[in-house]
Structure formats: structure tokens, C-alpha cells
N, C-alpha and C positions, 0 to 999 in steps of 0.2 A: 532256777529263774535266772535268766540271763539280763546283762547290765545293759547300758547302754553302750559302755566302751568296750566290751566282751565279742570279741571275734566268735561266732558261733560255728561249728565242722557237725552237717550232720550227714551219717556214712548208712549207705543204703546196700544192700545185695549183700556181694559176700566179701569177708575179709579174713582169707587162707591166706596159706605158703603159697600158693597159685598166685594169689592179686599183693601179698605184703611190699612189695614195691611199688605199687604207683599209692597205697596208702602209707609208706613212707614219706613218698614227695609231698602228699598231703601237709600232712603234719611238722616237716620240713620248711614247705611256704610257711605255714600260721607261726613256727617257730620266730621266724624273720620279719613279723608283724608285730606291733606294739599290742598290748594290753591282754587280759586273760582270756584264754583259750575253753573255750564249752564245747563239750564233744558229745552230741548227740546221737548216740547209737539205737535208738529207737525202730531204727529201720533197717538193720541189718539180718540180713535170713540164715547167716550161715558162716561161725567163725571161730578160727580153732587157737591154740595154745602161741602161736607166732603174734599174733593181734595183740594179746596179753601183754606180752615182754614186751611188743612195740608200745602201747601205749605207755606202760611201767617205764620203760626209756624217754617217751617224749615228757614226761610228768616231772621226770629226773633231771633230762634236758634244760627243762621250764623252768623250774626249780631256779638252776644254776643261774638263769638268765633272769631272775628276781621275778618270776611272772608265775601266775599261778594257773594248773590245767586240771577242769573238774570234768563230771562226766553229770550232765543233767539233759535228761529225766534219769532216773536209777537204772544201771544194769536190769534189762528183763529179757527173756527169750532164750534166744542160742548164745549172747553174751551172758546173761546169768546161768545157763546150765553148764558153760563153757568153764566158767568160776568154780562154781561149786564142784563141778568134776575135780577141776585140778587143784581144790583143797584152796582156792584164794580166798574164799570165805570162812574157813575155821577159826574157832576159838584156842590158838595155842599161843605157848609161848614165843611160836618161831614165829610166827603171823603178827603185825602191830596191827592194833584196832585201828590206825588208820587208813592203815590199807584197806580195810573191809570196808571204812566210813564212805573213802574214795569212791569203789566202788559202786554202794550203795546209797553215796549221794547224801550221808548221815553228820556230816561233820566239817569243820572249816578245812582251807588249808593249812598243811603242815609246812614243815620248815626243813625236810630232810630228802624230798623228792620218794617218799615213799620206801627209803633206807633205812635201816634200825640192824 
């Protein structure tokens, strides 16, 4: 659920190593905006392992800059199969549950930008 002072980004089609630069610049402007960033990926068709570390950067980013960056509605589709493929949803010691929360929309913000 988004607030009312919550900048809301919602990214549609694809987002590869093909497009990961102008969805840089995206997340760049919201960066240089006041208040917390929603990232609605509900409409993306098509997104592989660069999107990931991008967003994990801009979260980290946000972090630093006191601002908090969620992902609401929950990873579903080619961002959730995207995940699960590359293990960002496991249960292990190397993974912190809040990175899984993050993605899956489960949990508040942390305090470490997604670092442990």
C-alpha cells in the first residue's frame, strides 16, 4: 500500500542488460526526490539478473539517504521466477530473511539497505 508522500515507479515491459540504463536513470531521478520510493513491478514481462543488483543498489542507495525503497504489490511473474532462479528467495544462512521480506513485500524496512 502506498502513502501518500510515497513516490510511486511503476516499470512495465522489459528490464535486461538491453534496457538496465534508462531503468537506471529511472531510479536515479526517484533517488533525488524526497520521501519513500514504491516500486511497482507488476507489469514487467521480461527481467533478468542485472534488474536485481539494480534494484539491491538503489535500496542500498536509499538506505544511505535515510529513505526507505519497498517493492509493493509482491514480486510475481518473470520478477519472481527471476528470484527464485537465482536463489534470492532461499532459506540459508547467506540470504537474511529480509531480503526475501523485501522482495516479497513480508516485512518493514530494514536498516542495512539489504546488507548482512
Amino acid at each position: 500500500m502506498t502513502g501518500t508522500n510515497d513516490l510511486s515507479i511503476r516499470l512495465e515491459g522489459e528490464h535486461t542488460i538491453r534496457t538496465i540504463g534508462e531503468t537506471a536513470t529511472i531510479f536515479g531521478r526517484a533517488l533525488h526526490k524526497a520521501g519513500p520510493i514504491v516500486l511497482d513491478c507488476s507489469g514487467i514481462s521480461e527481467v533478468d539478473i542485472s534488474f536485481v543488483q539494480l534494484v539491491i543498489a538503489a535500496r542500498a542507495s536509499a538506505n544511505a539517504l535515510g529513505r526507505d525503497l519497498r517493492v509493493d504489490p509482491p514480486a510475481e511473474g518473470a520478477l519472481l521466477t527471476c528470484l527464485t532462479d537465482g536463489g534470492f528467495l532461499e532459506h540459508t544462512p547467506e540470504i537474511p530473511s529480509d531480503r526475501r521480506e523485501f522482495w516479497l513485500n513480508r516485512g518493514g524496512a530494514d536498516t542495512d539497505g539489504g546488507r548482512r
